[in-house]
TORPA-4810 file (N, C-alpha, C, O; in nm, 3 decimals):
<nodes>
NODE_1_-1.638_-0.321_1.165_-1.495_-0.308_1.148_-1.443_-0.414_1.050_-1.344_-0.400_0.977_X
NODE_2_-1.506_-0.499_1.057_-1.443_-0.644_0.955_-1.508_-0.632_0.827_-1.471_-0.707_0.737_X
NODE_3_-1.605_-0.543_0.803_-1.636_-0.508_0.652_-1.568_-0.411_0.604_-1.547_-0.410_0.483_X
NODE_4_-1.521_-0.312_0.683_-1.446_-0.208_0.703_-1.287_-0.246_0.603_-1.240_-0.180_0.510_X
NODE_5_-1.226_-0.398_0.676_-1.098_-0.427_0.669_-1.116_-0.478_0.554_-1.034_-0.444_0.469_X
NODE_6_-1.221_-0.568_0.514_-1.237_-0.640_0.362_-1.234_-0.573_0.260_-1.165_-0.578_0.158_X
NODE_7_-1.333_-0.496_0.303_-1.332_-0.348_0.126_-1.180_-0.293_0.157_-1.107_-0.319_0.062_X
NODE_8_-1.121_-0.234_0.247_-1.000_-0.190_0.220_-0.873_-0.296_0.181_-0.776_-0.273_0.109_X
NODE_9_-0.899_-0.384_0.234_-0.818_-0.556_0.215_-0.822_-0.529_0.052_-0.718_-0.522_-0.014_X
NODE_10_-0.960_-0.513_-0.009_-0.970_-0.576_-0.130_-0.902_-0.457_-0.247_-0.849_-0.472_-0.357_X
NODE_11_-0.938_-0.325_-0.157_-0.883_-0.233_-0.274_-0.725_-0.201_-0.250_-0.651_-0.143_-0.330_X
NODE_12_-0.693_-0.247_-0.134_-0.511_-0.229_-0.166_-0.473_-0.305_-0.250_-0.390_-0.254_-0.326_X
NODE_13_-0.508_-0.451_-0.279_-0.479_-0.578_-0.350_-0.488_-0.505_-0.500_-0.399_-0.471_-0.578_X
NODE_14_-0.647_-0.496_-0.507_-0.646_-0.409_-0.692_-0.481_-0.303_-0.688_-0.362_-0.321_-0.716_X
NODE_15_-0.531_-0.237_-0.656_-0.408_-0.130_-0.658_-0.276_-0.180_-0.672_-0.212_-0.150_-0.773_X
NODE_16_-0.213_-0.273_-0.562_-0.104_-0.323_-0.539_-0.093_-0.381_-0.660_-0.016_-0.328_-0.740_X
NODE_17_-0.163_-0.496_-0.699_-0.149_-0.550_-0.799_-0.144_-0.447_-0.953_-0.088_-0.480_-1.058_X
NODE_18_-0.207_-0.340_-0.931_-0.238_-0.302_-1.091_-0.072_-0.193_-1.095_-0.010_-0.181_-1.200_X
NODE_19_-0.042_-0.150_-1.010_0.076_-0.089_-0.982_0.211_-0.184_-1.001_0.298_-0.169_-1.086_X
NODE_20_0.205_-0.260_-0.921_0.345_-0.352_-0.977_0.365_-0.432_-1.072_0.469_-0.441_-1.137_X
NODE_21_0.229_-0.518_-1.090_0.270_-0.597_-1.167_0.161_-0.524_-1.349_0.197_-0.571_-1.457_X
NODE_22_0.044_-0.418_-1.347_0.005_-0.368_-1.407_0.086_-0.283_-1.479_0.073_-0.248_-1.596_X
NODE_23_0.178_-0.251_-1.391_0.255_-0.055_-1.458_0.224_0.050_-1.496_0.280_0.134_-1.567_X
NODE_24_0.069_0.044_-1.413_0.016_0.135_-1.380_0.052_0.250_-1.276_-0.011_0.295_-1.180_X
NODE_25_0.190_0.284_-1.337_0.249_0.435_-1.202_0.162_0.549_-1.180_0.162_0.620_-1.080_X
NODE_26_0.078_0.561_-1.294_-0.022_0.692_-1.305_-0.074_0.701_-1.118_-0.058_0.792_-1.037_X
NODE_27_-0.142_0.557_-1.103_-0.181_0.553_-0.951_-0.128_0.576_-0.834_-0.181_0.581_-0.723_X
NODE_28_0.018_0.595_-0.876_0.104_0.655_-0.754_0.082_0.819_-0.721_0.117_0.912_-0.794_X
NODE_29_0.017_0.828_-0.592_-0.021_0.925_-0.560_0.045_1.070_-0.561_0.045_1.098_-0.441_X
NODE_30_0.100_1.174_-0.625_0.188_1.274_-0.661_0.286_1.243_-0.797_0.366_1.330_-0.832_X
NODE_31_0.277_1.137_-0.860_0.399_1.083_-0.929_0.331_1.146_-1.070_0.407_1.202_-1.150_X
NODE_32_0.138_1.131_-1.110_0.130_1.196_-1.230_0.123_1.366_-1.232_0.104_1.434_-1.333_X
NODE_33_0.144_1.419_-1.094_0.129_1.570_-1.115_0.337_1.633_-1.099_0.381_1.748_-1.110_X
NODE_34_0.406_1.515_-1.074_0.517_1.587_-1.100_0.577_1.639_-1.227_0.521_1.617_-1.335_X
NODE_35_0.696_1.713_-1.217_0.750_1.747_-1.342_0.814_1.697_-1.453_0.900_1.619_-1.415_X
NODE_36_0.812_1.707_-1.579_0.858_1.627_-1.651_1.037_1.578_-1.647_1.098_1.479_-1.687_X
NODE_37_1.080_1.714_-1.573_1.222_1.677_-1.508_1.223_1.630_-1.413_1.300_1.534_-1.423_X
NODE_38_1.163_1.638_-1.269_1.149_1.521_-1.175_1.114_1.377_-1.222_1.182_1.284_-1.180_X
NODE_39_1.006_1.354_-1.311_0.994_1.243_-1.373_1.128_1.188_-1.423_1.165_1.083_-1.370_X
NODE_40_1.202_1.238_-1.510_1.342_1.182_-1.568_1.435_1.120_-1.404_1.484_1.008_-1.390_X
NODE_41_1.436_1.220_-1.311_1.528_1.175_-1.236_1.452_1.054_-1.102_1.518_1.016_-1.005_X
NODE_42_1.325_1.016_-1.126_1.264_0.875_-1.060_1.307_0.729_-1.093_1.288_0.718_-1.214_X
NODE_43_1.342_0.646_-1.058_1.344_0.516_-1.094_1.203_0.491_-1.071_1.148_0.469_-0.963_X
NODE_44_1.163_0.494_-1.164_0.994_0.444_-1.181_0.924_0.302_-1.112_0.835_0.264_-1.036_X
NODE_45_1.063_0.243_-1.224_1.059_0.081_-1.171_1.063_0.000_-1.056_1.004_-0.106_-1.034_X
NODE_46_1.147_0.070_-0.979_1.185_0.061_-0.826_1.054_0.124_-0.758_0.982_0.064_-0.678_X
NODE_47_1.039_0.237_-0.799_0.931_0.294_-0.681_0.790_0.240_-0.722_0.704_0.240_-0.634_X
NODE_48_0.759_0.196_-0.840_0.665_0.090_-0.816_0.616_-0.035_-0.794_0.510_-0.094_-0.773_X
NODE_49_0.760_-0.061_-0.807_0.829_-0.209_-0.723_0.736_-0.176_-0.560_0.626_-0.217_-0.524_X
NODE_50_0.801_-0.117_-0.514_0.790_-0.064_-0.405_0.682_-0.034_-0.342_0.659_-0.071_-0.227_X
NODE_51_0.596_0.042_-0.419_0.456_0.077_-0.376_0.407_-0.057_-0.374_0.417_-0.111_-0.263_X
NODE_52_0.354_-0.130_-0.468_0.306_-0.265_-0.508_0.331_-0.365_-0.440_0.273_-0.471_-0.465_X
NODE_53_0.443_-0.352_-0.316_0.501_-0.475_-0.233_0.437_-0.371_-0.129_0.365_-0.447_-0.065_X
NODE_54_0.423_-0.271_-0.084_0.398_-0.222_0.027_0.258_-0.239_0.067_0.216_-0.259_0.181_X
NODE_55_0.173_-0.227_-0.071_0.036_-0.218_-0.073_-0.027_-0.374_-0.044_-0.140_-0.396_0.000_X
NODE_56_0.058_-0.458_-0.072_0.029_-0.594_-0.080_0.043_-0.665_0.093_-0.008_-0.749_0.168_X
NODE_57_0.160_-0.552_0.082_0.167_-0.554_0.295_0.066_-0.530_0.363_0.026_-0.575_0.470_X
NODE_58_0.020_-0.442_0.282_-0.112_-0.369_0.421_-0.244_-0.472_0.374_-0.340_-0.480_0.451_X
NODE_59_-0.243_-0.538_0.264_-0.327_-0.607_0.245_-0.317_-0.720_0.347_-0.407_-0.762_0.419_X
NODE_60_-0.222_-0.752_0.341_-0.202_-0.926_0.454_-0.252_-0.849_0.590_-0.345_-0.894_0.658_X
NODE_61_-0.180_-0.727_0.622_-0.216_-0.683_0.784_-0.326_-0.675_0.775_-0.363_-0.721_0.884_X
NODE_62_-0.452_-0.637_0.699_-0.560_-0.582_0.720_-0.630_-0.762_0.735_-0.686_-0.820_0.828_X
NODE_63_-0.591_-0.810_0.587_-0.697_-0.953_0.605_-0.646_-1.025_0.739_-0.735_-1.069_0.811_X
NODE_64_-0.518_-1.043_0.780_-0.458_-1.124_0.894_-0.578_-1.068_1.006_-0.650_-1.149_1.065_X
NODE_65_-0.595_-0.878_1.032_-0.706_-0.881_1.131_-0.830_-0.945_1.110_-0.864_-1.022_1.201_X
NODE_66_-0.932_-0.931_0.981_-0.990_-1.024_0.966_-1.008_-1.144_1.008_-1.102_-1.183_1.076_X
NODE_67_-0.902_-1.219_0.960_-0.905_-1.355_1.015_-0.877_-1.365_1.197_-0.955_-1.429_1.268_X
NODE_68_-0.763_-1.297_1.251_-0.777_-1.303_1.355_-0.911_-1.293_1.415_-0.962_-1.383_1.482_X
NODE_69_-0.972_-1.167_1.385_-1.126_-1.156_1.455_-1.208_-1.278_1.418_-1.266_-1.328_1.514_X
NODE_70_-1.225_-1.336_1.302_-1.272_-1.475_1.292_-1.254_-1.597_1.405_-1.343_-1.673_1.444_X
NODE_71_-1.094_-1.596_1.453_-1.049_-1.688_1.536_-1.080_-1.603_1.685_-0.996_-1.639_1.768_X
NODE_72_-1.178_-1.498_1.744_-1.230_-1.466_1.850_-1.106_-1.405_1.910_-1.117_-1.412_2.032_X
NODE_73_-1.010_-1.356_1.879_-0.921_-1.259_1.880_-0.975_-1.149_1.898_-1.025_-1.105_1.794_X
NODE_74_-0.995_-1.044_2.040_-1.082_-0.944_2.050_-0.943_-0.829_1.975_-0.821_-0.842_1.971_X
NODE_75_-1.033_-0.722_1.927_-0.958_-0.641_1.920_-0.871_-0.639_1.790_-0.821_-0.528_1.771_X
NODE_76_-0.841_-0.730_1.698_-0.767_-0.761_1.593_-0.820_-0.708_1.491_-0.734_-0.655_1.422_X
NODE_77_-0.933_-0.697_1.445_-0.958_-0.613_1.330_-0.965_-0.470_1.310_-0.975_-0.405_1.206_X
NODE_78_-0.954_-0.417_1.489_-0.932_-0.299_1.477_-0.774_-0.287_1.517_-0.726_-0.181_1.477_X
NODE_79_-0.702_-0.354_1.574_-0.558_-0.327_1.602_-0.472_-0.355_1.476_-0.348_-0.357_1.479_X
NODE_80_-0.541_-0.374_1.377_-0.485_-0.377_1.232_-0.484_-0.294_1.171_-0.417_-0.295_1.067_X
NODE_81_-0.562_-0.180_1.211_-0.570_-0.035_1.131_-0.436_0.010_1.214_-0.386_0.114_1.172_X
NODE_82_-0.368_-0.052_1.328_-0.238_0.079_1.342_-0.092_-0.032_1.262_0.024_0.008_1.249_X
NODE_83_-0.125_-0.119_1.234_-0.017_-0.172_1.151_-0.046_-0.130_0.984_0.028_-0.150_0.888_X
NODE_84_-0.149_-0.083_0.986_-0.220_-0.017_0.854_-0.139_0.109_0.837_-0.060_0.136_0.747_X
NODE_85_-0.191_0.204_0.979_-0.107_0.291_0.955_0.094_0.323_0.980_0.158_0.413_0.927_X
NODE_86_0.125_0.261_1.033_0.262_0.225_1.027_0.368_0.197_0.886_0.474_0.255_0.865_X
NODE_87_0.302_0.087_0.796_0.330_0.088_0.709_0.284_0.161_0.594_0.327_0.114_0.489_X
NODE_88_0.205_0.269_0.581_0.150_0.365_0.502_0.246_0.504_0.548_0.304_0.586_0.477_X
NODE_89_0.236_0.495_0.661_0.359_0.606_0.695_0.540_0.532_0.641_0.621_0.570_0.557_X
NODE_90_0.540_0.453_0.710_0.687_0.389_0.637_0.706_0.411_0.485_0.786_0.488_0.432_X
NODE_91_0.635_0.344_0.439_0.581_0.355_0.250_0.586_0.518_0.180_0.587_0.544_0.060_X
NODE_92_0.588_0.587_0.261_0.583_0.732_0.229_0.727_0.817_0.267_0.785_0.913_0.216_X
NODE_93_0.752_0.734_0.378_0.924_0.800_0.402_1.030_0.724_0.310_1.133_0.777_0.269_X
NODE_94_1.000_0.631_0.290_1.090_0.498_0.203_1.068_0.539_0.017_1.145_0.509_-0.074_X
NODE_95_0.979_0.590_0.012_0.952_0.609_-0.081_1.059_0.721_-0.198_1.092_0.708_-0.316_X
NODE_96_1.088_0.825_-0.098_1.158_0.933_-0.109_1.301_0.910_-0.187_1.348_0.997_-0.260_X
NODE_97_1.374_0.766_-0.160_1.486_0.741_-0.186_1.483_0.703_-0.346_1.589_0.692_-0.407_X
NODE_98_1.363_0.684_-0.407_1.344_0.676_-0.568_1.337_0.764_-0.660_1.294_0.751_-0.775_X
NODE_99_1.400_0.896_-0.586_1.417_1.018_-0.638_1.578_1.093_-0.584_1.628_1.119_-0.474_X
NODE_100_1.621_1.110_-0.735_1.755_1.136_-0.728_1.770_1.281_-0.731_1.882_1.332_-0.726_X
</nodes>
């Protein structure tokens, strides 16, 4: 489970990072198959603001289980996959408001 949280730890970070501060939107999941008129009406900037702070969230929750399980915390590296999923679901309803 704690190799589990590291590889995923490590690839939200790439992502997060190559998305917000990269401007790499292509990686936003549905954003390169929309329309060229949905595209016009996105704040791009915002919603990859957004993704890129969210992704960087699930990064801390995932390494925080890590480390908890380090400090003999039973249960923490797997009770980090539901704050994993919490904010991946949040991130997806929140998301919605960057489209006018």
């Amino acid at each position: 489970m704690v190799i589990a949280n590291l590889l995923t730890a490590g690839m939200t970070l790439i992502l997060g990072l190559l998305i917000k501060y990269g401007k790499l939107y292509g990686l936003i999941a549905g954003y390169n198959t929309t329309s060229p008129d949905e595209r016009e009406r996105t704040d791009i900037v915002g919603l990859g603001t957004f993704i890129g702070n969210g992704m960087l969230v699930v990064t801390a929750i995932l390494a925080g289980g890590v480390l908890l399980e380090y400090w003999n915390v039973i249960g923490a590296a797997a009770g980090s996959w539901w704050g994993f999923v919490f904010v991946v679901l949040y991130i997806a309803v929140r998301a919605q408001r960057f489209t006018n």
